[in-house]
C-alpha positions as CSV (number, residue, x, y, z in Angstrom):
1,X,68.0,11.0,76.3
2,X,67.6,8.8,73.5
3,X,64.7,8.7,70.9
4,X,63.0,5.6,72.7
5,X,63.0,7.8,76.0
6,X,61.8,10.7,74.4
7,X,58.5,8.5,72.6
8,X,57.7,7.1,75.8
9,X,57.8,10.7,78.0
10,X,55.6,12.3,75.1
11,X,53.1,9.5,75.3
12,X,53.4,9.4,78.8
13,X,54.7,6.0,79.4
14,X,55.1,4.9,83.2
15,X,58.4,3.2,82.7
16,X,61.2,5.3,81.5
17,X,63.6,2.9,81.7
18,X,64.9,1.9,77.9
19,X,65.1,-1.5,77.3
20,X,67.7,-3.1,75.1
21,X,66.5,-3.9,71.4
22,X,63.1,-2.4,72.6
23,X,61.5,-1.6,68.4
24,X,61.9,2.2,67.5
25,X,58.5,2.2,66.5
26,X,56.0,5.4,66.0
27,X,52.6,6.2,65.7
28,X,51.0,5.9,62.5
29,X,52.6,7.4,58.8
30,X,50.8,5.8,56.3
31,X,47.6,6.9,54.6
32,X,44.5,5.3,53.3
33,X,43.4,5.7,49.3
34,X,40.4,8.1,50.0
35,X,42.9,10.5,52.5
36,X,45.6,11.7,50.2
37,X,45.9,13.2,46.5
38,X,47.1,10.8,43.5
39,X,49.9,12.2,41.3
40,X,50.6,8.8,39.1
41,X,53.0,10.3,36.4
42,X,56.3,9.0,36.4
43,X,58.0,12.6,35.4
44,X,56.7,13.8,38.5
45,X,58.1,11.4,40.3
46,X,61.2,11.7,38.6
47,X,61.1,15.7,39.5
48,X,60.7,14.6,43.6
49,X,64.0,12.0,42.9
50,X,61.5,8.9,43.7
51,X,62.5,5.5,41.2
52,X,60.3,5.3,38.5
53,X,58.1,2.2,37.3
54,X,58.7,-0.4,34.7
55,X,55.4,0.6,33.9
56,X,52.3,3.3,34.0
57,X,51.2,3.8,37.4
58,X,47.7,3.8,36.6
59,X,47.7,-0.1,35.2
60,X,46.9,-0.3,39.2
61,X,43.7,1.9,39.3
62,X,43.0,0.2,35.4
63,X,43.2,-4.0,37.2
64,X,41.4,-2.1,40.8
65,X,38.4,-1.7,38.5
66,X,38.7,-4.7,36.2
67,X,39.1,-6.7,39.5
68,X,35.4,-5.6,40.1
69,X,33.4,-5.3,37.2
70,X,35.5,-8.2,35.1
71,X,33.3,-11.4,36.0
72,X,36.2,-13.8,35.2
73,X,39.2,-11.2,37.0
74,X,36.5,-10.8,39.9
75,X,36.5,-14.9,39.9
76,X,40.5,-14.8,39.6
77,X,40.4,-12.8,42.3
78,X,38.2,-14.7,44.1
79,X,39.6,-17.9,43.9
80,X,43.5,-16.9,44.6
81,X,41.8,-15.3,48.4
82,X,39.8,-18.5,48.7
83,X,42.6,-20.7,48.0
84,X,45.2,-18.9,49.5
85,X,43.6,-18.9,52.9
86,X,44.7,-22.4,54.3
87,X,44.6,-21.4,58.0
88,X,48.4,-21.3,59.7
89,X,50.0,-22.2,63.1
90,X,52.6,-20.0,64.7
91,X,55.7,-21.7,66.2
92,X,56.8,-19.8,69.3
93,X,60.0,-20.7,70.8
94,X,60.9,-20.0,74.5
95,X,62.5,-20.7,77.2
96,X,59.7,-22.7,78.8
97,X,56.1,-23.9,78.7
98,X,54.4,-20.8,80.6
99,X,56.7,-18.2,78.7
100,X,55.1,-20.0,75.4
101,X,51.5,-20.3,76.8
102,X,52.1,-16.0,78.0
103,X,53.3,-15.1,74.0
104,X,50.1,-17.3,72.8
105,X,47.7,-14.8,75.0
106,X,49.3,-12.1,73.0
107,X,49.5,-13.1,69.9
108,X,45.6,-13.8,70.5
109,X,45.3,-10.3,71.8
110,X,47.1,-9.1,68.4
111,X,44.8,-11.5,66.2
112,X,41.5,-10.3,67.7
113,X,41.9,-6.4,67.5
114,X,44.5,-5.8,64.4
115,X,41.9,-5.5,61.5
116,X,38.9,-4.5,63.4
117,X,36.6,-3.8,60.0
118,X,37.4,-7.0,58.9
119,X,37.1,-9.8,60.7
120,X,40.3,-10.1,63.1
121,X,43.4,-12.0,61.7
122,X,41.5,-14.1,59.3
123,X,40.5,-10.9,57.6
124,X,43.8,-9.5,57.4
125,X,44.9,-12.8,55.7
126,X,42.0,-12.2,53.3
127,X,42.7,-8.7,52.7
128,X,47.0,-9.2,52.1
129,X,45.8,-11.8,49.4
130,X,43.4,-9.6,47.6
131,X,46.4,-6.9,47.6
132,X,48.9,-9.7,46.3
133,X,46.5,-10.7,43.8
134,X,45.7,-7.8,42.7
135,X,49.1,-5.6,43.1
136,X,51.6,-8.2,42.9
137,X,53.0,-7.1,46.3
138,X,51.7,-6.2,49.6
139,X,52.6,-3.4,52.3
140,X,51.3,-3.6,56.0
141,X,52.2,-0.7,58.5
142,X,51.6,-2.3,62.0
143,X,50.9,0.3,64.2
144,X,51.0,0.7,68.3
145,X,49.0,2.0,71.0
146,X,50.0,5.7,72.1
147,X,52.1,4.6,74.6
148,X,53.8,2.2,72.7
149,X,53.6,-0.9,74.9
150,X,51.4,-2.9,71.9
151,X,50.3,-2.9,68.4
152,X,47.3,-1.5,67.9
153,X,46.1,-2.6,65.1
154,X,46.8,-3.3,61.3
155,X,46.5,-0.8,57.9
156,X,46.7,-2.0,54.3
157,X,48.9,0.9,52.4
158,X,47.5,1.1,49.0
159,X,50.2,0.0,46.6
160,X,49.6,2.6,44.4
161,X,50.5,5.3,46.8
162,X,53.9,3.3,47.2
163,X,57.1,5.1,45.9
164,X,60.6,4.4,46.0
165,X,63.9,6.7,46.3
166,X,67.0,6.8,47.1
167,X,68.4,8.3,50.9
168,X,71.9,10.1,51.5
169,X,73.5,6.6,51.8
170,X,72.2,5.4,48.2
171,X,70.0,2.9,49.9
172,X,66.4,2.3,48.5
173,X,63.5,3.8,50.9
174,X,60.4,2.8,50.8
175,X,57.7,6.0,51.0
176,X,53.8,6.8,50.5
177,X,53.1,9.5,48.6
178,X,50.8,11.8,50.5
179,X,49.8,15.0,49.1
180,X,52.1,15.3,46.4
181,X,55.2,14.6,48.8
182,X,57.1,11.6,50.1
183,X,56.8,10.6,53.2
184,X,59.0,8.0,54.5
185,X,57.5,4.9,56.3
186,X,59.1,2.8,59.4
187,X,61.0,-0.3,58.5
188,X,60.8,-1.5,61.9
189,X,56.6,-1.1,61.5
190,X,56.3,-1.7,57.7
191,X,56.2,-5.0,56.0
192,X,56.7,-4.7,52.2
193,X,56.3,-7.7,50.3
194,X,57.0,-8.4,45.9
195,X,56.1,-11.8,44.5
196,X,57.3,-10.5,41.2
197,X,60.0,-7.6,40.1
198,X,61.8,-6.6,36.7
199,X,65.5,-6.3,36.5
200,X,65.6,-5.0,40.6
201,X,63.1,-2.5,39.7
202,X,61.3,-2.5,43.3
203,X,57.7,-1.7,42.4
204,X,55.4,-4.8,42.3
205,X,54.3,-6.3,39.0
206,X,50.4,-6.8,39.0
207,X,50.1,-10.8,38.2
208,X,47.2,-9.7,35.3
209,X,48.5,-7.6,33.7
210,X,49.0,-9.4,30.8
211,X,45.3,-9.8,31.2
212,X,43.9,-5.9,30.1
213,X,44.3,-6.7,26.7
214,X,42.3,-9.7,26.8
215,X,39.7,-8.0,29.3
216,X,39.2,-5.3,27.1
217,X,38.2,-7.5,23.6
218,X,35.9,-9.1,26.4
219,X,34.1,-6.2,27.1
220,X,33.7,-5.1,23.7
221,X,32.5,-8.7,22.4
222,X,30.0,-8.9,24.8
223,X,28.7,-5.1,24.3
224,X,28.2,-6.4,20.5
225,X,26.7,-9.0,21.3
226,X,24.3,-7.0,23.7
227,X,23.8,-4.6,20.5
228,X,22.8,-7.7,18.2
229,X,20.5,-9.6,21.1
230,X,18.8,-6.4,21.3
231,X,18.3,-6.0,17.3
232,X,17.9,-9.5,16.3
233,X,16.6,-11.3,19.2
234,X,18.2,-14.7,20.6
235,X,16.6,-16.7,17.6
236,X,16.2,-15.2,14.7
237,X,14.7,-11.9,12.4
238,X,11.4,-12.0,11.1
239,X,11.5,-10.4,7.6
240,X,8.5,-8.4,5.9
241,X,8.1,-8.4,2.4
242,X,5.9,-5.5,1.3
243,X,4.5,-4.3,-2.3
244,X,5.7,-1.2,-3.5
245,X,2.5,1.6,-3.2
246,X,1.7,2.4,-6.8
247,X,2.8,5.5,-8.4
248,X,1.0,8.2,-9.6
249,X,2.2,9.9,-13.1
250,X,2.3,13.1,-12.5
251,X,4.9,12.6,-9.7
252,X,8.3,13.2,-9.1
253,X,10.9,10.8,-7.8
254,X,11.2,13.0,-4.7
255,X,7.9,12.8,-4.2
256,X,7.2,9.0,-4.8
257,X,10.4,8.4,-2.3
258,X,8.6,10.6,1.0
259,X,5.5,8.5,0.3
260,X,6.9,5.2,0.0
261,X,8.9,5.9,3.0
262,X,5.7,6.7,5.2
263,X,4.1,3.8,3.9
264,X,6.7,1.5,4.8
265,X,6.6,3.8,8.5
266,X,2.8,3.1,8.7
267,X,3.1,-1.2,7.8
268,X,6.0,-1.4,10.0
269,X,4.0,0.1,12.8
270,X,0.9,-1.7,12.7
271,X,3.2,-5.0,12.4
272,X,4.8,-4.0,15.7
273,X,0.9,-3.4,16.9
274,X,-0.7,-6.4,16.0
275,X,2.1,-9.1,15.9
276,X,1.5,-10.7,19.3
277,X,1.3,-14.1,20.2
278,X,3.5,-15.4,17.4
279,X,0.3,-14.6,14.9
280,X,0.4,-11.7,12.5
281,X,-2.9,-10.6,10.5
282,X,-2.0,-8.5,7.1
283,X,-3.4,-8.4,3.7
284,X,-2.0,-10.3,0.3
285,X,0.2,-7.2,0.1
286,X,2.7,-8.2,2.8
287,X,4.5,-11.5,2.7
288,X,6.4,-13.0,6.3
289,X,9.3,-14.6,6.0
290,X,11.5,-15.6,8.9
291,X,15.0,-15.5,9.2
292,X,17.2,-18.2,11.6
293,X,20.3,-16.7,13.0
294,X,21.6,-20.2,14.6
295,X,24.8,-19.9,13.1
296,X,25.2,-16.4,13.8
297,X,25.2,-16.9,17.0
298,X,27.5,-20.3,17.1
299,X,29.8,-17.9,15.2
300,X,29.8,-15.5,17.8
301,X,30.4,-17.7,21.0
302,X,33.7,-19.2,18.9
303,X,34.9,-16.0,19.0
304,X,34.2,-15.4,22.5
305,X,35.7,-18.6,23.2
306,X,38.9,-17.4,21.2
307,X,39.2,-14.4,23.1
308,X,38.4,-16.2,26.9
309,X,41.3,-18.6,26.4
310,X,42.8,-16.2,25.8
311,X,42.1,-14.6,29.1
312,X,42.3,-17.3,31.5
313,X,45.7,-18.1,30.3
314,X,46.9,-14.4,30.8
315,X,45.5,-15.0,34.5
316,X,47.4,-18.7,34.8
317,X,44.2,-20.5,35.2
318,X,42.2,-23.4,33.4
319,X,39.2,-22.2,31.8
320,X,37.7,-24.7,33.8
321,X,37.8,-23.1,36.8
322,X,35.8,-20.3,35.3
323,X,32.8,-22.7,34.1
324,X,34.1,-23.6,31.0
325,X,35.1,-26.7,29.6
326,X,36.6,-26.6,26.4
327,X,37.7,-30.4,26.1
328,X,39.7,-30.8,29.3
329,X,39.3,-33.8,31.5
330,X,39.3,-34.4,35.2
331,X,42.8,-35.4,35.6
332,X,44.3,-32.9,33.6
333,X,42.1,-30.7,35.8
334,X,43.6,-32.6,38.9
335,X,46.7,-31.1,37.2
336,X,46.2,-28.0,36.7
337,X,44.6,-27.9,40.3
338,X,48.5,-28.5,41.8
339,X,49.8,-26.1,40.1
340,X,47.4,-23.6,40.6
341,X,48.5,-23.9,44.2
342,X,52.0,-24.3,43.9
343,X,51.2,-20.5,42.3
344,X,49.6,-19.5,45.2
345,X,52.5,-20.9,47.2
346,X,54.4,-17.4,46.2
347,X,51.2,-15.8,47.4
348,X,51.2,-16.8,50.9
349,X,54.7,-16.6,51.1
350,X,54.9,-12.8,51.3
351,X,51.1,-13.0,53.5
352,X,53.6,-15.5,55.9
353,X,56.8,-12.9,56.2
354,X,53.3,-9.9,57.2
355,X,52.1,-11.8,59.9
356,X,55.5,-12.7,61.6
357,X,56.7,-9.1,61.1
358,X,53.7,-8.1,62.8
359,X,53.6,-11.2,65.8
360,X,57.1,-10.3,66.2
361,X,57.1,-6.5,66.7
362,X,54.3,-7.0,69.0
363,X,55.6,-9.4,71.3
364,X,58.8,-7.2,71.6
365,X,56.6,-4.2,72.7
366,X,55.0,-6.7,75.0
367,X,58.3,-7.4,76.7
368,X,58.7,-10.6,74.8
369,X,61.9,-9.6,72.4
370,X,63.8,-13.0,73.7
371,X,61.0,-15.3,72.3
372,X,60.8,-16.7,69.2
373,X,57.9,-16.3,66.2
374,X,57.2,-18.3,62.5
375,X,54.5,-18.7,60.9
376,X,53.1,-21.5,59.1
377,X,49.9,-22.2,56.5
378,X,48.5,-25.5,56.5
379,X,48.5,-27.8,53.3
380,X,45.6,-26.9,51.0
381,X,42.8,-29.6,50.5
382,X,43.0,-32.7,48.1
383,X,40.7,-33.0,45.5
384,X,41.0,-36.9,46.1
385,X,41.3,-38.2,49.6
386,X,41.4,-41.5,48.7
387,X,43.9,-41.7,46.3
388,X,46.4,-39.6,48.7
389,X,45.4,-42.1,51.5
390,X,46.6,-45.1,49.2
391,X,49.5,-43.2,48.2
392,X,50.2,-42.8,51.5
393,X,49.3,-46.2,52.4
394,X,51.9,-47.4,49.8
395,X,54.7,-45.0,51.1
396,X,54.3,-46.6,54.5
397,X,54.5,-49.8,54.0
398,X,57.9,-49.2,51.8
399,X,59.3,-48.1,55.1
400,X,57.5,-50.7,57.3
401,X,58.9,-53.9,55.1
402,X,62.6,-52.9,55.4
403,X,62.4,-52.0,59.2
404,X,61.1,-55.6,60.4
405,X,63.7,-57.0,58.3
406,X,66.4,-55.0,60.5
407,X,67.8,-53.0,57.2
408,X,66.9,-49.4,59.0
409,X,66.8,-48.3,62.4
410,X,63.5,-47.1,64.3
411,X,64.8,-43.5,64.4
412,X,65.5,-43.8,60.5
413,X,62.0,-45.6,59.9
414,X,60.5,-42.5,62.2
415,X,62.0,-39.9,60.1
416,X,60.8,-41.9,56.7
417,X,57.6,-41.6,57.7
418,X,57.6,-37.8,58.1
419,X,57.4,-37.6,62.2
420,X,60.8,-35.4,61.6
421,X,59.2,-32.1,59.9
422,X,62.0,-29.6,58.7
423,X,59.2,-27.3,58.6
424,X,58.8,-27.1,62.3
425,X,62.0,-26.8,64.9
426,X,61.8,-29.5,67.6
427,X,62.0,-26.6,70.3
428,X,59.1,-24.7,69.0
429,X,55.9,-24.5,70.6
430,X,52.9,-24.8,67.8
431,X,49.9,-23.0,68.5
432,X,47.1,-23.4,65.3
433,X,45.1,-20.5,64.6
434,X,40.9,-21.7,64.8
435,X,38.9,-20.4,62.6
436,X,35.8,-20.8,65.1
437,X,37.1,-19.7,68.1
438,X,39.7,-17.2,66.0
439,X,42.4,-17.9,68.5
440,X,45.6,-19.6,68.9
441,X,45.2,-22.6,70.5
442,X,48.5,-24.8,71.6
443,X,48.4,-27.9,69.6
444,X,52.2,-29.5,69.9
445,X,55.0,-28.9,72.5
446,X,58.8,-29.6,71.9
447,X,59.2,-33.4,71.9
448,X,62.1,-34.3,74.6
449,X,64.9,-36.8,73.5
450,X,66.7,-38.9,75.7
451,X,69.9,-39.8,73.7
């Protein structure tokens, strides 16, 4: 009896017959954060033959709590999940139109109930971008029903609690750490995902962590300036010059200090009583003077601005995105802008490889292993409609001119103007997630040519 038999007779599946290619899947391994024990040194790791990090495992936990009390990470953060998030289409491909309408129903089924404390698919999305953000990688352990006929739902593994090691065949395995042990996790289940690695070094490299350095000056800048609002106010100090009491002769210096110093304690005190208003009432003996601290403080926000440039570019963003603009204009924003998203381009590359690993496994388990699964993101917004649409405009009419001149063919002229996309197969089905209705909803069908 083999080990898909023996899964489906402990979970008390009604068929018993094992179907070709049918997933070797199993319930769930992985963990959440709060359910297992942290051991983040890498000589213990070391001691349990795991792969050590490039780096200190605790730079995770370190950006995990920058990501949230940081203003400018939290808006890093923010922004990448925001922007990231295009919406995508799936492209089913199958035998026929009712095979590709029945795969839809389930990949709805799968979107509606695989992150249920988050929103569906479109929190999943959200929640793989926050961990590539974040982590630099993602890991997704897709999980069925007991008796293994669906996926259940979804779990985010912490990438902290990731390790790495080497099995009998000298092949890297990928493993949670749960209660100081390594526990390996099902590649057939498991979707890991790094946008950035060192030297083949398999652990994730967080995108900001260049950033600590910067985020920590931050932090202490702003505590001193907190310190000298607090003593000096936002506009200035107001100074009060008092005569010395006189001093008698027969005392000491000892003695002419301790009463000095509790005359200054008792003028200092009735100042603090009886300046209110902006008036203060004293006799000839005390003399105001008031002290501007304008440059002080202009001094101060050029070395913030020194150490948030600093920042921002550690994070790969324009400081404009953050609400500051130190001298930058709107089309080098514009600029900045694409690239920006051709950055998060890598992002939703590793979200795009999740969500078909997932799609895929459960439309197997569904009896749909012949059929078919990619998905796609849509193109992000343009900051200037107008100009693409005369871009565009322009484009066209370069392929327009030399087709009623008879110098291309209509099927090259078709395929100039983009209605060939090498993004999507000609046989495919295309089925656009909503956001609204968060379904799939069948939006092209394979076009038929007669050659």
């Amino acid at each position: 009896m083999g080990i898909v038999s023996k899964i489906r007779e402990r979970f008390g599946k009604a068929n018993n017959k094992v179907v070709a290619g049918y997933p070797k899947v199993t319930t769930r391994i992985s963990r959440d954060e709060d359910q297992i024990g942290l051991y983040e040194v890498n000589a213990m790791l070391r001691s349990v033959s795991s792969i050590a990090a490039k780096f200190p495992f605790q730079v995770y936990q370190y950006l995990d709590d920058l990501f949230l009390i940081d203003p400018y990470m939290a808006k890093y953060h923010q922004t990448t999940v925001a922007l990231g998030n295009t919406g995508h289409q799936i492209e089913i491909v199958a035998e026929n139109e009712n095979r590709a309408k029945e795969a839809i129903v389930v990949a709805n089924d799968l979107a509606a109930r695989c992150y249920p404390m988050g929103g569906g698919m479109d929190g999943l999305t959200n929640g793989l971008l926050s961990q590539l953000a974040r982590a630099g990688g993602l890991c997704i352990e897709w999980v069925p029903d007991k008796k293994l006929v669906q996926v259940e739902r979804a779990y985010i593994v912490p990438i902290k609690t990731l390790r790495f090691r080497r099995d009998a065949k000298n092949d890297i395995q990928l493993c949670q750490e749960i209660a100081g042990k390594l526990v390996a996790l099902n590649p057939i289940q498991t979707a890991y995902h790094a946008v950035f690695q060192r030297d083949g070094n398999p652990y994730p490299i967080p995108p900001a962590i260049s950033a600590l350095e910067s985020a920590a000056q931050h932090r202490v800048i702003i505590q001193s300036i907190r310190q000298w609002l607090d003593k000096l106010s936002s506009l200035g100090v107001l100074l009060a010059k008092v005569q010395s009491p006189p001093r008698e002769p027969s005392e000491t210096q000892s003695e002419y200090d301790d009463k000095a110093r509790v005359y200054l304690e008792a003028i200092a005190s009735s100042i603090t009583e009886n300046f209110t208003s902006g008036m203060g009432i004293s006799y000839d003996n005390i003399e105001f003077q008031f002290q501007n601290t304008n440059a002080g403080a202009q001094g101060a926000q050029d070395i913030l601005q020194i150490v948030l440039q600093g920042l921002f570019a550690s994070l790969q963003r324009d400081p404009i995105f953050f609400g500051w603009n130190f001298n930058s204009t709107e089309t080098f924003a514009s600029v900045v802008y694409e690239e920006m998203q051709q950055g998060i381009e890598m992002f939703r590359l590793g979200v795009k490889r999740a969500l078909e690993h997932g799609h895929r496994l459960n439309l197997a388990l569904n009896g749909f292993g012949d059929t078919s699964i990619s998905v796609r993101f849509n193109k992000h917004g343009s900051l200037d409609a107008f100009r693409d649409a005369q871009a565009e405009q322009m484009k066209s009419q370069a392929v327009v001119t030399p087709y009623t001149e008879g110098l291309i063919t209509p099927e090259e002229a078709r395929k100039a103007l983009g209605y060939d996309d090498i993004g999507t197969s000609s046989e495919a089905f295309v089925a656009s997630f909503q956001s609204g209705t968060k379904k799939y909803e069948l939006v092209r069908k394979p076009q038929k040519h007669i050659w």
